[in-house]
C-alpha positions in Angstrom: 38.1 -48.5 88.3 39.4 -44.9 87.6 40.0 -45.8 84.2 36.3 -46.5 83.9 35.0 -43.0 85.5 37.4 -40.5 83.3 36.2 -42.5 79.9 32.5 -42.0 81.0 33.6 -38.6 82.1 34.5 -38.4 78.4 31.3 -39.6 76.9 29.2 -37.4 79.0 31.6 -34.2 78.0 31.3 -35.2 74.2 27.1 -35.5 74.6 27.3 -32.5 76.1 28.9 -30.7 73.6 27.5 -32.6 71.0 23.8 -30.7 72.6 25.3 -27.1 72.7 25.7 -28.0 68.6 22.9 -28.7 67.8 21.7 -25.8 70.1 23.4 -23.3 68.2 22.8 -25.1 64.9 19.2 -24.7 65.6 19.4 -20.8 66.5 21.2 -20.3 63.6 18.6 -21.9 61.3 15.8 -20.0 63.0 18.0 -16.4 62.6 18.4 -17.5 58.8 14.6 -18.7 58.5 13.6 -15.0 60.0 15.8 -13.0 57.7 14.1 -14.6 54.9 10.7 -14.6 56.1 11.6 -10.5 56.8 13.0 -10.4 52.8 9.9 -12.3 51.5 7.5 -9.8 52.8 9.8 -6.9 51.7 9.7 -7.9 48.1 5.9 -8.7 48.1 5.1 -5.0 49.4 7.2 -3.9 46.8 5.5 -5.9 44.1 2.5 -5.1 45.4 3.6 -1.3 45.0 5.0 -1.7 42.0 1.8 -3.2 40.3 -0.6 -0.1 42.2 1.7 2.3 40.2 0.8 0.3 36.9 -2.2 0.9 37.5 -2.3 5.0 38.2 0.2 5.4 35.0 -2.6 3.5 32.8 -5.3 5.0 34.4 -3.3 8.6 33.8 -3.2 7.5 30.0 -7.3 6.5 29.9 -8.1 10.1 31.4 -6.3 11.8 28.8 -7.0 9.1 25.7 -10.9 9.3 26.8 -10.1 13.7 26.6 -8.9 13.0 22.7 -11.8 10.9 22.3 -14.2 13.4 23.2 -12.7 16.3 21.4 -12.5 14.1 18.2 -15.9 13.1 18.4 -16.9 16.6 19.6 -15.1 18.0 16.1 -17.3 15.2 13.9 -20.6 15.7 15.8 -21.6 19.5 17.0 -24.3 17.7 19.0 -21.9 15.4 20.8 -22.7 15.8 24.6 -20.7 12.9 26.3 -20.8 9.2 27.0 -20.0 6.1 29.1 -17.0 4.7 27.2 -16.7 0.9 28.2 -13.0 -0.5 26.9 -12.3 -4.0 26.8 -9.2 -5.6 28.1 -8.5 -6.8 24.8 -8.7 -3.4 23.6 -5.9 -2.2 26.2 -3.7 -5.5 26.3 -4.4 -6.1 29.6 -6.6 -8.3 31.7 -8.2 -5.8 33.2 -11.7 -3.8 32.1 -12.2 0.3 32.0 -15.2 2.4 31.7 -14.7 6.5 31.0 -17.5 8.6 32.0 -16.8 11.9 29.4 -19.5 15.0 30.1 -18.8 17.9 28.0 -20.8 21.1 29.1 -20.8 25.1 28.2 -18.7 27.0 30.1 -19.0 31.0 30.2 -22.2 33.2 30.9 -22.8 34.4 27.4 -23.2 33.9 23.5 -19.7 36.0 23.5 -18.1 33.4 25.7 -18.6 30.1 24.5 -16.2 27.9 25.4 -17.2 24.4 26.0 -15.6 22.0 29.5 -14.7 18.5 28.8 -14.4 16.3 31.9 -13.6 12.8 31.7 -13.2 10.1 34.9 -12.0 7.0 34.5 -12.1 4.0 36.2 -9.3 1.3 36.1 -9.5 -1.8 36.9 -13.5 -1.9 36.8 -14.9 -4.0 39.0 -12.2 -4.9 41.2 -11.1 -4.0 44.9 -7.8 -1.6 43.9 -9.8 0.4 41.4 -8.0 3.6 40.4 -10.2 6.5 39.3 -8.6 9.7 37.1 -10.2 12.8 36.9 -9.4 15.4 34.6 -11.4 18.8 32.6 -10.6 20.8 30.2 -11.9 23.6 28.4 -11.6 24.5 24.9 
């Protein structure tokens, strides 16, 4: 009869530590499961980052392309006053849209000082929920 009580003694002993196992087997899959979860979200926000400051650097480069624009055209046409430049994403090589919004006014308060202001604002992407908007005068 003892013999019979110490190898069910045994079996219980093995189930139990079979149970603290898989205990710790299962903590350690949920510790792993949150660092990754933590590392996934880290490396969307930087994605996510890293394509907002895309965006300002081409938006930069409209501001000052739309400037060239208007000084050229300015140059070629004496009456040249401004315009609403729409560019196509096919004309950027991207997906996204822009419209430039180029004013060019007198500056000075006198036929002696005629200088002439040109301001440009762009908009980049248009028409989308992170639009980024330049703004940026000169005056010649």
């Amino acid at each position: 009869m003892r013999l019979d009580y110490k190898s069910e003694m045994g079996t219980q002993k093995k189930k139990t530590r079979q149970g603290a196992v898989l205990v710790i087997v299962m903590i350690c899959l949920l510790l792993i499961s949150l660092v990754m979860a933590s590392l996934l979200k880290s490396t969307l926000m930087q994605r996510r980052q890293m394509l907002k400051e895309q965006l300002q650097v081409q938006a930069d480069w409209l501001v000052e392309s739309a400037l060239e624009r208007a000084a050229q055209r300015r140059l070629t046409n004496p009456e040249y006053q401004g315009e609403v430049w729409q560019i196509d994403p096919e004309e950027l090589g991207t997906r996204y849209a822009a419209s430039a919004e180029i004013v060019l006014k007198p500056e000075g308060d006198g036929e002696a000082d005629r200088r002439l202001s040109i301001q440009a604002r762009v908009k980049y992407p248009e028409n989308q929920t992170d639009t980024i908007t330049r703004t940026k005068k000169i005056i010649l």
